[in-house]
C-alpha positions in Angstrom: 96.3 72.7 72.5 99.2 73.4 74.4 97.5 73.3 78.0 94.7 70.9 77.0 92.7 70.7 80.4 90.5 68.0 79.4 90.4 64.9 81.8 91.8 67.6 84.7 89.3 66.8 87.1 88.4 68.8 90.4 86.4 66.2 92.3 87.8 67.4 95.9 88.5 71.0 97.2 91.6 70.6 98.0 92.4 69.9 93.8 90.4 72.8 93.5 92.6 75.3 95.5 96.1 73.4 94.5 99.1 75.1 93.9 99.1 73.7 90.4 95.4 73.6 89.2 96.8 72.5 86.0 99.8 69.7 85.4 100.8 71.8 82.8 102.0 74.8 85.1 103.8 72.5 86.9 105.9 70.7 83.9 106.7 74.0 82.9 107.7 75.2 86.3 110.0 71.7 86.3 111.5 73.1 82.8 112.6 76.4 84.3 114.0 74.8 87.9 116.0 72.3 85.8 117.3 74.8 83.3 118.3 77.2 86.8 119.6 74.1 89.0 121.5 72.1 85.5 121.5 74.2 82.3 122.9 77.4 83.1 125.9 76.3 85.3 127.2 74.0 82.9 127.1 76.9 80.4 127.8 79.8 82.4 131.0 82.0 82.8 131.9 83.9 85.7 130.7 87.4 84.1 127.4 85.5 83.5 127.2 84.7 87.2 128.0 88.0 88.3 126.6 90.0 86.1 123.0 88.1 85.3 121.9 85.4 87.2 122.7 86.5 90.7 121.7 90.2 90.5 118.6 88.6 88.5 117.6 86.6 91.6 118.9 89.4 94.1 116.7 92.1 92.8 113.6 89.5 92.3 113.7 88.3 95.9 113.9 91.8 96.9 110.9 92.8 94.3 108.9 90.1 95.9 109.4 91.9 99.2 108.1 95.0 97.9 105.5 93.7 96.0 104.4 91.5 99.7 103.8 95.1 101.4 102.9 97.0 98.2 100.9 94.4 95.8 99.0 92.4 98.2 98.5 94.4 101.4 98.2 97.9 99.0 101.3 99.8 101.5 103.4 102.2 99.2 106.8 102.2 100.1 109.9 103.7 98.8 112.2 102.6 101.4 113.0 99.3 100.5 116.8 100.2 99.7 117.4 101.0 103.7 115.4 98.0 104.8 118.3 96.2 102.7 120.9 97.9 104.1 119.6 96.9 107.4 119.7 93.1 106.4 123.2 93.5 104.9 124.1 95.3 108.4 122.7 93.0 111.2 124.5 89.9 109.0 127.4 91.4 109.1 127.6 92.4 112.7 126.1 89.0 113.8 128.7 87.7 111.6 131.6 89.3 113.3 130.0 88.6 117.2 129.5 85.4 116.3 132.1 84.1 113.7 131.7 80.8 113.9 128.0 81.1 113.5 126.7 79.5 110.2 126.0 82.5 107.5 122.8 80.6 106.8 121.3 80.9 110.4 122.9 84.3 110.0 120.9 85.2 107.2 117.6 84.2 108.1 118.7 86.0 111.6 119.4 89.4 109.8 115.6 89.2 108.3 114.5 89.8 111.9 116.3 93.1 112.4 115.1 94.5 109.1 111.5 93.2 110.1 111.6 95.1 113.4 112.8 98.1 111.6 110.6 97.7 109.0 107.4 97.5 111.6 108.7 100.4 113.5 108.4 102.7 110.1 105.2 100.6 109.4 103.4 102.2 112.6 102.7 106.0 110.2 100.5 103.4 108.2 97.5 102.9 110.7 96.9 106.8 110.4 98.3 107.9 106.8 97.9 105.8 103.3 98.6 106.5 99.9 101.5 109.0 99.1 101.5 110.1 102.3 102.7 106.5 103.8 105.5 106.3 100.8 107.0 109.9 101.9 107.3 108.4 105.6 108.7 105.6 104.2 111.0 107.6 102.0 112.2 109.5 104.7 112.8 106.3 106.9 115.4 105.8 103.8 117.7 108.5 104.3 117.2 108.2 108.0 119.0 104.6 107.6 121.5 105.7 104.8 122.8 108.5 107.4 122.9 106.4 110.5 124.9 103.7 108.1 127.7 106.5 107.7 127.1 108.2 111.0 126.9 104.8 113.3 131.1 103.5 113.3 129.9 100.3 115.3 127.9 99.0 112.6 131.2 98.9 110.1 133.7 98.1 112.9 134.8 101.5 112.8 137.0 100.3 109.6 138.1 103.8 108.2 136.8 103.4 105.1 133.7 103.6 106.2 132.2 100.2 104.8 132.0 97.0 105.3 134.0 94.1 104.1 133.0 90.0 103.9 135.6 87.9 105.0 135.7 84.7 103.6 133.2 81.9 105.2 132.5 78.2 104.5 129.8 75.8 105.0 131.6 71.9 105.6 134.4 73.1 103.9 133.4 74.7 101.1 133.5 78.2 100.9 130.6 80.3 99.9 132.0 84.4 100.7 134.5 86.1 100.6 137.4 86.6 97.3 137.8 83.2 97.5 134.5 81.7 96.7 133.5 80.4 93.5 130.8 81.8 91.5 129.4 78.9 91.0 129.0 78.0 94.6 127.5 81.8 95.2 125.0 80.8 92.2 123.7 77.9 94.1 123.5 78.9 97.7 121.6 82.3 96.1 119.6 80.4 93.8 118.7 77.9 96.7 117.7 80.9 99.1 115.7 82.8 96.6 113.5 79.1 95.8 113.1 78.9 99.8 111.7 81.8 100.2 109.4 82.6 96.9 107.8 78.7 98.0 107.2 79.9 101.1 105.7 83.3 100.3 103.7 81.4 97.8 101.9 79.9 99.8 101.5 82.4 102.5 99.7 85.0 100.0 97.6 81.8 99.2 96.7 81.7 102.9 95.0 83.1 105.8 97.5 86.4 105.4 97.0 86.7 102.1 93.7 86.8 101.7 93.4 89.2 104.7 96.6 91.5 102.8 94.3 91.6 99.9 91.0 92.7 101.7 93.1 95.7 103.1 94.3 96.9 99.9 90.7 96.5 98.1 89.4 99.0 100.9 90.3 98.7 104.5 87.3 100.2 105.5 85.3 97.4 104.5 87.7 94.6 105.6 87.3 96.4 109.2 83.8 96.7 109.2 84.2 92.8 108.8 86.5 91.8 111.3 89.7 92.1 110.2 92.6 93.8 112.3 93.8 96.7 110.6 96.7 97.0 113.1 98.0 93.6 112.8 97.4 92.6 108.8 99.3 96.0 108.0 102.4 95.7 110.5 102.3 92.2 109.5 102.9 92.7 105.6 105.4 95.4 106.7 107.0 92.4 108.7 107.3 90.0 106.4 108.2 92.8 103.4 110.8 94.0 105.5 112.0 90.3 106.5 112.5 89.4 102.8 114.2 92.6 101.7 116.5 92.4 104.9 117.5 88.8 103.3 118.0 89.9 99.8 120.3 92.6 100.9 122.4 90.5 103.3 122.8 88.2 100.2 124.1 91.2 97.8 126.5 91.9 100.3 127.9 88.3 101.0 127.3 86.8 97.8 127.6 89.2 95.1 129.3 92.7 95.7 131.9 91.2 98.5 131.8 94.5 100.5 129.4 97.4 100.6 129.3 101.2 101.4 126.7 103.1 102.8 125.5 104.7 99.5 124.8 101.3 97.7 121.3 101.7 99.8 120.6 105.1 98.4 117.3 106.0 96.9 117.8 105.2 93.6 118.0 101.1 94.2 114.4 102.0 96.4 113.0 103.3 92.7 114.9 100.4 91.0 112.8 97.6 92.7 109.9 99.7 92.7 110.3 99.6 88.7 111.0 95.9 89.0 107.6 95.6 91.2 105.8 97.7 88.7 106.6 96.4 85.5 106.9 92.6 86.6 103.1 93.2 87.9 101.9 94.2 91.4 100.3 91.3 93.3 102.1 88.8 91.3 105.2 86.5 92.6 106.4 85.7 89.3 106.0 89.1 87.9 109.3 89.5 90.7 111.2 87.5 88.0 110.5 88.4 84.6 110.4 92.5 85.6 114.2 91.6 87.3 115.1 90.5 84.0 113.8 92.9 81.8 115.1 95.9 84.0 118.3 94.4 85.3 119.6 91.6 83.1 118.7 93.2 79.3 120.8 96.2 80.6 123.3 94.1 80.6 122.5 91.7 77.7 122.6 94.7 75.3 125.5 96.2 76.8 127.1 92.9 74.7 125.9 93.0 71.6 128.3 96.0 70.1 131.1 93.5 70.7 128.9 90.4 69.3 128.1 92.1 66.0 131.3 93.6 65.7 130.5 97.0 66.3 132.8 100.0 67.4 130.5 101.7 69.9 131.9 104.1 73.0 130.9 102.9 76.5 129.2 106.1 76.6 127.5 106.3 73.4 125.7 102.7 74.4 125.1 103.4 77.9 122.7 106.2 76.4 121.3 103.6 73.7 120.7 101.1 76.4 118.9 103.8 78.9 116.5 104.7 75.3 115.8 101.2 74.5 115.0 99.7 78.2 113.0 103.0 78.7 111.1 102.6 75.4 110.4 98.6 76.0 109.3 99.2 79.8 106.9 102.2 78.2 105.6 99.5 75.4 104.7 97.0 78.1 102.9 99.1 80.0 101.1 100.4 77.1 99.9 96.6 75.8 99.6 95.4 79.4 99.6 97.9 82.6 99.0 95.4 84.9 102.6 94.2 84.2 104.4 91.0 82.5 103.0 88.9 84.6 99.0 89.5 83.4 100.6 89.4 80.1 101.9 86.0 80.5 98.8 85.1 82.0 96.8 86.5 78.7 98.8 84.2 77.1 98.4 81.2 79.1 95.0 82.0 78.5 95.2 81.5 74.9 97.2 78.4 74.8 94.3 76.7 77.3 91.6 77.3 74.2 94.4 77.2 71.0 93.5 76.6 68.1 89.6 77.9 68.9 89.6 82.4 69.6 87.7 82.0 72.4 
């Protein structure tokens, strides 16, 4: 029995409601940090740091955004590409104001812009739900795409229209710009993204959370018993909008080096929403393992013409690798609709009584 529980004792209620009911969670959640933190940069090129492992944890801290507003608090939204650009945006201008300004105070400052914009677009959701709430929200999308091209302040009226990381260091090592090493990108990304999904772990555990999750059950009901419809909604788009403002900030700085306004178009909003989906709505670590099936196997099958020794056109596999990610994210949903993360949890499930069936 690979998760034998026996002699796990709950004697206390704070054992009861730990983070790690089982020491088995957390040795496995050791394995994963070490292999993140140890095994992959010793390994890793600088294609595999560009192309996987920082646009994995990218599009997962931005999923877990989403899935804040959408999987706990039950707010549709298809705006989250514009609340990224608006992260990506205020960190730049605060970066240019303020150039001497560390870019991680600058980051976790550019979360506050996105927040505000993203409680502004929020107010719609004390009147409307549903579909209705994710057209406003799809609208507040191209609202921000056309004031990022319309708006020459917020690129320094450079004429190309977007905007540019210069190079930037922390104690002397340099973490942006053409300079920085992929490596060092890797790390200060990877180290954000564990920051953050700690901390929203343990506020859907809390207070927030649970009031988040009596609103999407039926927010007629959480009313009727006290809760504050006004402030747990605006509060989820808060802290949604906070996270995604973060995650876009850090695809600008730290991955794609300079940004137009039409990298925050609509289809990155469906993108995460995908992510969101298949990963498993409510879920934190669904974040993860839906960013790697919809953003990293992409890119993982992309190589394997070249690994088998296979004369394949770009074009010819970028069709075969739209069919085969398609056909895998309709199999999952099939054996699992509640998304990757109830089907780990299914199998967790079966380990914890392994060998008995049940």
């Amino acid at each position: 029995m690979f998760y034998r529980t026996s002699g796990q004792f709950k004697t206390t209620y704070e054992s009861d409601q730990a983070l790690f009911p089982i020491k088995q969670d957390m040795f496995l959640l050791v394995v994963i940090l070490a292999i993140m933190y140890a095994i992959f940069p010793m390994f890793a090129s600088e294609f595999t740091y560009k192309a996987l492992l920082v646009p994995v944890l990218i599009y997962s801290l931005a999923s877990l955004g989403l899935n804040i507003l959408t999987g706990y608090a039950g707010q549709l939204s298809l705006g989250t590409a514009g609340f990224m650009g608006v992260g990506a945006y205020a960190c730049y201008k605060i970066t240019t104001i303020f150039p001497e300004m560390n870019i991680i105070i600058a980051l976790f400052l550019s979360g506050f812009f996105s927040a505000a914009v993203g409680v502004a677009f929020g107010l719609p959701s004390l009147r409307i739900k549903g579909f209705y709430l994710a057209i406003a929200t799809l609208a507040s999308q191209f609202f921000l795409v056309w004031l990022f091209e319309k708006w020459a302040w917020l690129y320094n009226y450079n004429a190309s229209g977007a905007i540019e990381v210069r190079t930037m260091d922390i104690f002397g090592l340099v973490v942006t710009g053409p300079t920085a090493s992929p490596m060092v990108q890797y790390y200060f990304v990877l180290g954000i993204v564990s920051v953050v999904t700690f901390a929203m772990i343990n506020v859907t555990r809390g207070r927030y959370g649970r009031t988040w999750k009596a609103v999407r059950d039926m927010d007629i009901a959480a009313e009727l018993v006290g809760i504050n419809l006004m402030r747990a909604k605006l509060s989820a788009f808060a802290v949604s909008s906070y996270i995604v403002g973060i995650a876009g900030a850090l695809m600008v700085f730290f991955w794609k080096g300079a940004a137009e306004p039409n990298l925050f178009d609509i289809p990155m909003s469906f993108q995460i929403v995908f992510i969101a989906i298949i990963g498993g709505l409510g879920s934190v670590m669904g974040n993860f393992l839906g960013a790697i099936l919809i953003v990293a196997l992409p890119v993982v099958l992309g190589l394997l013409p070249e690994l088998l020794g296979l004369t394949i056109g770009s074009a010819t596999m970028e069709h075969v690798n739209v069919m085969v990610v398609g056909s895998l994210i309709i199999m999952f949903l099939i054996v699992e609709p509640h998304g990757l993360a109830r089907f780990w949890a299914l199998i967790r499930e079966k380990l914890i009584i392994w060998p008995f069936p049940h």
